[in-house]
C-alpha distance (Angstrom), angle and dihedral (degrees) to the residues before:
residue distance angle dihedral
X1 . . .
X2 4.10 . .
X3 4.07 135.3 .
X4 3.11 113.8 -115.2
X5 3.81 118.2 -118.5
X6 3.97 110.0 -114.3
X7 3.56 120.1 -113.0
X8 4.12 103.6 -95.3
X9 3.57 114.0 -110.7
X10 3.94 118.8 -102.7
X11 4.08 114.6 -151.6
X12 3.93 113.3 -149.1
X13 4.12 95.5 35.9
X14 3.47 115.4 102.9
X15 3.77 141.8 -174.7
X16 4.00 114.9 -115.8
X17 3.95 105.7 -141.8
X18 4.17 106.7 -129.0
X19 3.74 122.9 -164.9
X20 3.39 83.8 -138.1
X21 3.59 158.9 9.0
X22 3.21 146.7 -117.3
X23 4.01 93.1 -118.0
X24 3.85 91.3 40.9
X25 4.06 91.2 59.9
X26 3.81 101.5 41.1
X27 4.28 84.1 52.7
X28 3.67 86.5 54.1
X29 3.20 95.8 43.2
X30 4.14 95.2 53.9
X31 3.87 92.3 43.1
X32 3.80 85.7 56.7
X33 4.03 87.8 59.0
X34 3.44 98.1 42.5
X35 3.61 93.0 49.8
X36 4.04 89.4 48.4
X37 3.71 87.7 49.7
X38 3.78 94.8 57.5
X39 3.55 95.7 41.7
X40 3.99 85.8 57.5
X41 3.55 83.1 51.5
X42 3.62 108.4 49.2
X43 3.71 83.0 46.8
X44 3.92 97.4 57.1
X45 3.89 86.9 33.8
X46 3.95 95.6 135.5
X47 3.88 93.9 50.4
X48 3.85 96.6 44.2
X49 3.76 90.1 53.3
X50 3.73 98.5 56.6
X51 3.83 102.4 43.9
X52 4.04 95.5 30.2
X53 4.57 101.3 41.2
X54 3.74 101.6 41.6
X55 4.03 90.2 61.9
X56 4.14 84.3 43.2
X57 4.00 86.4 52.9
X58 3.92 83.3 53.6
X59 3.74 96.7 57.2
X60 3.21 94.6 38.5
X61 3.99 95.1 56.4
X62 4.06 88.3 46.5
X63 3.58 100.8 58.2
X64 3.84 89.1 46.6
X65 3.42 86.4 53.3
X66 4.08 93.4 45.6
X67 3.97 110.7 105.0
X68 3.94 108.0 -143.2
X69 4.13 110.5 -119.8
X70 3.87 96.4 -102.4
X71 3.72 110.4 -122.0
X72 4.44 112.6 -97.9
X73 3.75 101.1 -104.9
X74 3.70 118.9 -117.5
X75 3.80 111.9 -128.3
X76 3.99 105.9 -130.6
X77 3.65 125.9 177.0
X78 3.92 124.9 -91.8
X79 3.46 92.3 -132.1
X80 4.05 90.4 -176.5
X81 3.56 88.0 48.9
X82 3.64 93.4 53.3
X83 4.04 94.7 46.5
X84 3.59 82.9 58.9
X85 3.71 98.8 50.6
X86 3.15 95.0 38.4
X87 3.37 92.8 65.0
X88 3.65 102.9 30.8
X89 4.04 92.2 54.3
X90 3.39 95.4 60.5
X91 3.70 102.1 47.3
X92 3.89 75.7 49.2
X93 3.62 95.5 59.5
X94 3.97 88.7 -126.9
X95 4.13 87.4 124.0
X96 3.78 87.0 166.4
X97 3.77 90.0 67.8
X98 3.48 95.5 27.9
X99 4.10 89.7 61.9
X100 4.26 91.8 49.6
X101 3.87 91.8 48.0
X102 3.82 100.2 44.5
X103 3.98 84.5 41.5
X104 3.87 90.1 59.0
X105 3.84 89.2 47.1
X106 3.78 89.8 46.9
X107 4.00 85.4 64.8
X108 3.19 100.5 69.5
X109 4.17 97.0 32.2
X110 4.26 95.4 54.4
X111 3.84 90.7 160.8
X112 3.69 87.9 50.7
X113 3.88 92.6 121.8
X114 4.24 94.4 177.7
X115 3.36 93.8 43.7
X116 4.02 97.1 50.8
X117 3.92 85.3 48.2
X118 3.90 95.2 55.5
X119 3.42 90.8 45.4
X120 3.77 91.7 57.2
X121 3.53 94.0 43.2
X122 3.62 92.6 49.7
X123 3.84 86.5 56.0
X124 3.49 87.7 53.0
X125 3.54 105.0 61.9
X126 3.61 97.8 41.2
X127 3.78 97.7 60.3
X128 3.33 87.5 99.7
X129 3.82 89.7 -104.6
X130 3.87 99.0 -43.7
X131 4.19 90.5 -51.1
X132 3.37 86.4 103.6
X133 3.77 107.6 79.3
X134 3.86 103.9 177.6
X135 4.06 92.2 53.1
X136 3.79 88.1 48.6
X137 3.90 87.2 52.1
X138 3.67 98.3 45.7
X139 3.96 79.7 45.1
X140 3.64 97.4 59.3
X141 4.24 87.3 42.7
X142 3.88 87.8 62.2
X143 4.38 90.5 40.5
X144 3.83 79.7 58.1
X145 3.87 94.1 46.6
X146 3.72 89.4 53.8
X147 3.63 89.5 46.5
X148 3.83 91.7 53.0
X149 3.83 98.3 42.0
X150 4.36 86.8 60.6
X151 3.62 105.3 -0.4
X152 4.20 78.6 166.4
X153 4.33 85.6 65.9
X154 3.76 122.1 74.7
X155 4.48 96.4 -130.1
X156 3.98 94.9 85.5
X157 3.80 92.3 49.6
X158 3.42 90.9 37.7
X159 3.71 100.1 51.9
X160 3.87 90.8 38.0
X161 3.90 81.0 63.4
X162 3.60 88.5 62.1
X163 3.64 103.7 45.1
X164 4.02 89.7 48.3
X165 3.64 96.5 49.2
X166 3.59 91.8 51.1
X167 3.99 81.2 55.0
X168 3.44 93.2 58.2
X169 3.65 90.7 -106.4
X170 3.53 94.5 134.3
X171 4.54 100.4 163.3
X172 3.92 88.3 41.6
X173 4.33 89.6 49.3
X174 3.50 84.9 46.7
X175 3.99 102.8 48.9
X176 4.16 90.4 42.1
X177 4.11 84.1 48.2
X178 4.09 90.7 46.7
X179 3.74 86.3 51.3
X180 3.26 106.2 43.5
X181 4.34 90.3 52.3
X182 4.11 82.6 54.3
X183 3.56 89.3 57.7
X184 3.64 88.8 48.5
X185 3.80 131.2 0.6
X186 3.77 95.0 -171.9
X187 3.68 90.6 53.9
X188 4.22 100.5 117.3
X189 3.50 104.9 -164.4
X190 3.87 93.9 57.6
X191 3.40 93.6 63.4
X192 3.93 95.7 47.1
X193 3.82 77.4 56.9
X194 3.63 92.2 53.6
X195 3.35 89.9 57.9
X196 3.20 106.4 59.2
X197 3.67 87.1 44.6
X198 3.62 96.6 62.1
X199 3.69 94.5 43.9
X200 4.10 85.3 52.2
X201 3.92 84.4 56.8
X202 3.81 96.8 47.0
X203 3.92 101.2 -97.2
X204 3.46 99.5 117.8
X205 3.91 96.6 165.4
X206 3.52 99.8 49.5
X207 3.69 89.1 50.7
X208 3.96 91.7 51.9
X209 4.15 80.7 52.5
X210 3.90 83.6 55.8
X211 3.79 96.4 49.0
X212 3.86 84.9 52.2
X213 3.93 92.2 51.5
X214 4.37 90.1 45.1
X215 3.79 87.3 53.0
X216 3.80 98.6 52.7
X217 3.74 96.6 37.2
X218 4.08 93.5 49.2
X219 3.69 107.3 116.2
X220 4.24 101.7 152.4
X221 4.04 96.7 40.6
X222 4.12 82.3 -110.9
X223 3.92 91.2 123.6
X224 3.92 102.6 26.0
X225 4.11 94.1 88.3
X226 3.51 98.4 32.8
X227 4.23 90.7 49.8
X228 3.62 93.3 50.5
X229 3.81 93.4 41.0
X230 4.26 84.3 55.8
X231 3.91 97.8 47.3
X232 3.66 93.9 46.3
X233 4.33 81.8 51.1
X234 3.54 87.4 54.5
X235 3.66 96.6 41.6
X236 3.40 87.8 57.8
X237 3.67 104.8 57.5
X238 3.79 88.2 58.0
X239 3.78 129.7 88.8
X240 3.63 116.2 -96.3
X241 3.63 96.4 -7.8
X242 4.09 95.2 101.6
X243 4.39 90.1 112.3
X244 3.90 86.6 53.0
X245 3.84 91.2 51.0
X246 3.82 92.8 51.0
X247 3.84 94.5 48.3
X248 4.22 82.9 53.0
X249 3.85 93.2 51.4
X250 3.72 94.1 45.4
X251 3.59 90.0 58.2
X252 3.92 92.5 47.1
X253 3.78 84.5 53.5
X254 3.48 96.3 45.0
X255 3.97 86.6 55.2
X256 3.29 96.2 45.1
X257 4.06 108.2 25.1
X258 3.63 97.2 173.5
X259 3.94 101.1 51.0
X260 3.78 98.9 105.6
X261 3.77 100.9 -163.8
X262 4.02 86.1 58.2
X263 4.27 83.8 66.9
X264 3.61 88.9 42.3
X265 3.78 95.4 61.6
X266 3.50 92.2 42.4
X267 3.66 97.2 52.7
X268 3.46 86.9 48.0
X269 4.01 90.5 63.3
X270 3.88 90.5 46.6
X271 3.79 76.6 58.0
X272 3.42 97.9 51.0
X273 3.75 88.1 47.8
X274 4.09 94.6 50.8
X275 3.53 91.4 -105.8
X276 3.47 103.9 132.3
X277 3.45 100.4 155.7
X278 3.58 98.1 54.5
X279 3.80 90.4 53.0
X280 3.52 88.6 52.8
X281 3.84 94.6 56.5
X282 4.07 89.1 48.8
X283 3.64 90.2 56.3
X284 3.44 97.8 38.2
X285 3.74 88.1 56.0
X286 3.81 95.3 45.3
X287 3.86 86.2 48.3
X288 4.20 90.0 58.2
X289 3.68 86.2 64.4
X290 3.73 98.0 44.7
X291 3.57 116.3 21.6
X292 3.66 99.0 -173.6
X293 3.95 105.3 37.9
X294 3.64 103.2 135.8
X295 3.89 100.9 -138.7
X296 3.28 93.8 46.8
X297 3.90 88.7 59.5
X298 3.62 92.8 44.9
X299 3.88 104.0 47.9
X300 4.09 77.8 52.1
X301 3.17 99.5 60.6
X302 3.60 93.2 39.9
X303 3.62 80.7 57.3
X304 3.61 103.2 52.5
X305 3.88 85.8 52.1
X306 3.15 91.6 59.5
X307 3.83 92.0 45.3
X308 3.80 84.6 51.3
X309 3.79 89.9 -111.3
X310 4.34 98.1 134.4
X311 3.95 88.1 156.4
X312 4.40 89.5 59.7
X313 3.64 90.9 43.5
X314 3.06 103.7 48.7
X315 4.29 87.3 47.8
X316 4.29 74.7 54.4
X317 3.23 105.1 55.8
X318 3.88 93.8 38.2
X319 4.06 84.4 55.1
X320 3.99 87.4 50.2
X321 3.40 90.3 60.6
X322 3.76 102.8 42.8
X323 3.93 85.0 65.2
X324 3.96 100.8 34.4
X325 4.14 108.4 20.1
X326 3.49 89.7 178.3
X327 4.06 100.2 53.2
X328 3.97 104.7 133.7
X329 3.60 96.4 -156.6
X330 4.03 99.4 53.2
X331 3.98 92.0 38.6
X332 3.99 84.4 50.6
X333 4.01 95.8 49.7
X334 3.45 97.8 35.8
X335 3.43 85.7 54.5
X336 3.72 95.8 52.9
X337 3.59 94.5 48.5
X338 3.95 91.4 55.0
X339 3.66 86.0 52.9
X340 3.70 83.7 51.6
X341 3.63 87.5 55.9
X342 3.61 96.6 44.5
X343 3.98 90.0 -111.6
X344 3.63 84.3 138.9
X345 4.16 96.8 160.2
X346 4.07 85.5 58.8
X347 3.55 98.0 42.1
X348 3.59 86.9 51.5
X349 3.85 90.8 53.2
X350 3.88 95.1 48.1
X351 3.99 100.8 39.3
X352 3.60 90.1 47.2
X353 3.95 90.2 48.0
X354 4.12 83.0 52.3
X355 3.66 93.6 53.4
X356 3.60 88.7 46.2
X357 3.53 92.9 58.6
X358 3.48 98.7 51.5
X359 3.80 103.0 -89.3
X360 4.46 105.6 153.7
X361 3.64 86.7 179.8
X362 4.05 102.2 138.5
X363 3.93 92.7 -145.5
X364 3.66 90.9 66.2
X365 3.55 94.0 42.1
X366 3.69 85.9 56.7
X367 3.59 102.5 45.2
X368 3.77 101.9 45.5
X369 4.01 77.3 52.6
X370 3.66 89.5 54.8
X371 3.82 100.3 36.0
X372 4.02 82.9 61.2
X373 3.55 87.9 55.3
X374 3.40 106.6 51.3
X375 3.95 87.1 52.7
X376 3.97 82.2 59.8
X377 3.76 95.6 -111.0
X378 3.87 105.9 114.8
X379 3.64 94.7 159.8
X380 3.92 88.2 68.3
X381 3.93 90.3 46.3
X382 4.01 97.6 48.5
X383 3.58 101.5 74.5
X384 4.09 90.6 47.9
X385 4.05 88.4 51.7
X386 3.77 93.8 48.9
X387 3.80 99.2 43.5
X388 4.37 80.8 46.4
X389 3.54 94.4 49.6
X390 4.02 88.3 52.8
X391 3.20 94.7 50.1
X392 4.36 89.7 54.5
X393 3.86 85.7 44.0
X394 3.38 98.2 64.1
X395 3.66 102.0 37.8
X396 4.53 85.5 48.5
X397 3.41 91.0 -117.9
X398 3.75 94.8 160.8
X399 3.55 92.0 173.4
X400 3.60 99.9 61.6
X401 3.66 90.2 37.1
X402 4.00 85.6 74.5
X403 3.92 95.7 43.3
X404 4.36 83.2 58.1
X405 3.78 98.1 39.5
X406 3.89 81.0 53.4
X407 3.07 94.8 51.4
X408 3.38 107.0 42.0
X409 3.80 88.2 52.7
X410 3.51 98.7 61.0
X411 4.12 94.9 57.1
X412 3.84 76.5 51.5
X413 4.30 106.4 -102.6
X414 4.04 109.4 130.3
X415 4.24 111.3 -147.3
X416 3.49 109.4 -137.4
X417 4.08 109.4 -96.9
X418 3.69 89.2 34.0
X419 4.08 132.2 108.0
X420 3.68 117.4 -90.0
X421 4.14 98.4 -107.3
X422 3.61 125.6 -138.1
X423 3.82 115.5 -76.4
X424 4.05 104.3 -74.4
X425 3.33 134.2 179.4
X426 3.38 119.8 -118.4
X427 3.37 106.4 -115.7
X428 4.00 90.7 29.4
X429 3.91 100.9 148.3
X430 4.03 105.5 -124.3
X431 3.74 123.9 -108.9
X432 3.63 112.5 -83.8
């Protein structure tokens, strides 16, 4: 801020004094009118009034009769609605729901450290056992949430363990795990994590140690479900130890009744074990509680295959995708049982979707190769065979790499290594 410098003084100029100014006269001047004008006015009073106030009288009665646009509503959250359902969904077994709700609530609670974690979890065990790679995503987001809500308390890292292990991410799991038993040793659930961990990189008795060390740490019931769940994995895997494995996912089940995938992985031990009914009336059960849960409607059908029961699988896999249309694993099997069927226009339509997708499972590969076949049109089948019997070459799956080399060489293409075949056409449709 400066002062200005005042103008300098000039001797010899002076100011002529006016009676008035410019401003003063043109005010006069307009007063004058104005007065004039009402004069005319109050003179003519009677015949302004009946041409001038009847069309005032008009606009007056129009904007009182004028509704004001209401303003658009803006859509906010019931958060008491959403503590409710949020709870209520999950002791319903609805998890779908259950995640939306408690993620509304979990907007206006950001140092809600529990709440975060379940949410993550929850995410977690529906991704459809890690195929789902969006839910695992949205998974880790929440892990990191929890992390950032008390990165000084063990659940974020803990949880983010979880969410990249089902990933695949097997040194990041274990560094988040590592540091989240620093910040507390007597944390449970990190150690369940651990476990799984460990058995993910081969170590399967130090992870069993691990489950041991969850169990007696648990003090909230965070770790119980998912501990058990992990031993009876592990069990699994080794010779002779499939009844042990059950009696571990039956008390993961029993903790947490509603978790769907739990009854999954147990009916897929009754499976194991020949038991087919008994897996049936798991899923069946699990299925009461959520009617449209995907795995649950796919590991029945697989069931009722097995059972012999094509008619009730197929009704499965149908219902699987009524509530997920783009689940890999049903479009891939319903596919294949089409083929089966010789439905070869619809299991073109849903292994194609698959691929689409993202599925790299070689038996889809091979059967949308084969499904164009058998409809006599080899050249559309080719490309799917190839790209399938690359996929089998890299991971030495020398078994497979027969099934494609056959294939291939009845629409007519040799694979290098293999004996010339008989002159083909190339869109000969393979023997059935």
């Amino acid at each position: 801020m400066y002062l200005r410098t005042p103008k300098r003084y000039r001797p010899g100029r002076r100011r002529h004094l006016r009676l008035f100014s410019r401003r003063t006269a043109l005010l006069l001047l307009l007063t004058l009118a104005l007065g004039g004008v009402g004069w005319l006015v109050w003179d003519n009073r009677h015949e302004v009034r009946s041409s001038v106030l009847p069309e005032i009288e008009d606009f007056a009665a129009v904007v009182q009769t004028q509704v004001a646009p209401k303003p658009t509503p803006t859509v906010t959250p019931d958060v008491v609605q959403a503590q409710a359902g949020c709870v209520n969904y999950y002791r319903q077994g609805n998890l779908a729901e259950a995640i939306e709700q408690c993620a509304i609530l979990a907007e206006t609670n950001p140092n809600d450290v529990e709440l975060y974690y379940r949410i993550a979890h929850m995410l977690v065990i529906t991704s459809n056992f890690g195929s789902d790679k969006q839910q695992l995503q949205r998974a880790l987001e929440y892990a990191e949430k929890t992390v950032n809500a008390a990165p000084e308390l063990p659940h974020g890292w803990a949880i983010r363990a979880m969410a990249l292990d089902w990933m695949g991410e097997y040194g990041k799991a274990l560094a988040s795990a590592l540091h989240a038993r620093t910040l507390d040793p007597d944390f449970g659930p990190t150690y369940a994590f651990l476990a799984e961990v460990y058995y993910d990189l081969g170590q399967t008795e130090l992870a069993l140690s691990y489950v041991d060390q969850a169990l007696e740490l648990d003090t909230s019931g965070l770790a119980v479900s998912d501990a058990f769940r992990t031993r009876g994995l592990i069990l699994a895997s080794i010779p002779g130890r499939r009844e042990e494995s059950i009696q571990n996912y039956q008390a993961a089940l029993q903790q947490s009744p509603n978790h769907a995938y739990l009854a999954v992985e147990l009916a897929i031990n009754y499976i194991a074990l020949g038991d087919i009914e008994t897996a049936i009336t798991v899923l069946s059960s699990a299925l009461e509680k959520n009617p449209t849960d995907p795995t649950v409607l796919f590991e029945l059908a697989r069931a009722h295959i097995r059972n012999g029961n094509k008619d009730r699988a197929y009704e499965y896999y149908q219902r699987c995708l009524e509530a997920d249309p783009d689940n890999v694993p049903c479009l891939s099997w319903l596919g294949g049982l089409q083929l089966s069927d010789g439905s070869y226009a619809l299991a073109i339509t849903n292994l194609e979707r698959a691929i689409e997708l993202g599925s790299t499972d070689p038996d889809d590969f091979l059967e949308l190769g084969r499904a164009h076949a058998a409809q006599g049109r080899c050249d559309l089948g080719i490309p799917y065979l190839q790209q399938g019997y690359q996929i089998v070459t890299e991971n030495a799956n020398y078994e497979k790499q027969s099934s494609f080399a056959n294939a291939l060489q009845s629409c007519g293409v040799l694979i290098s290594g293999q004996a010339t075949p008989e002159a083909a056409e190339p869109d000969a449709t393979p023997a059935q």
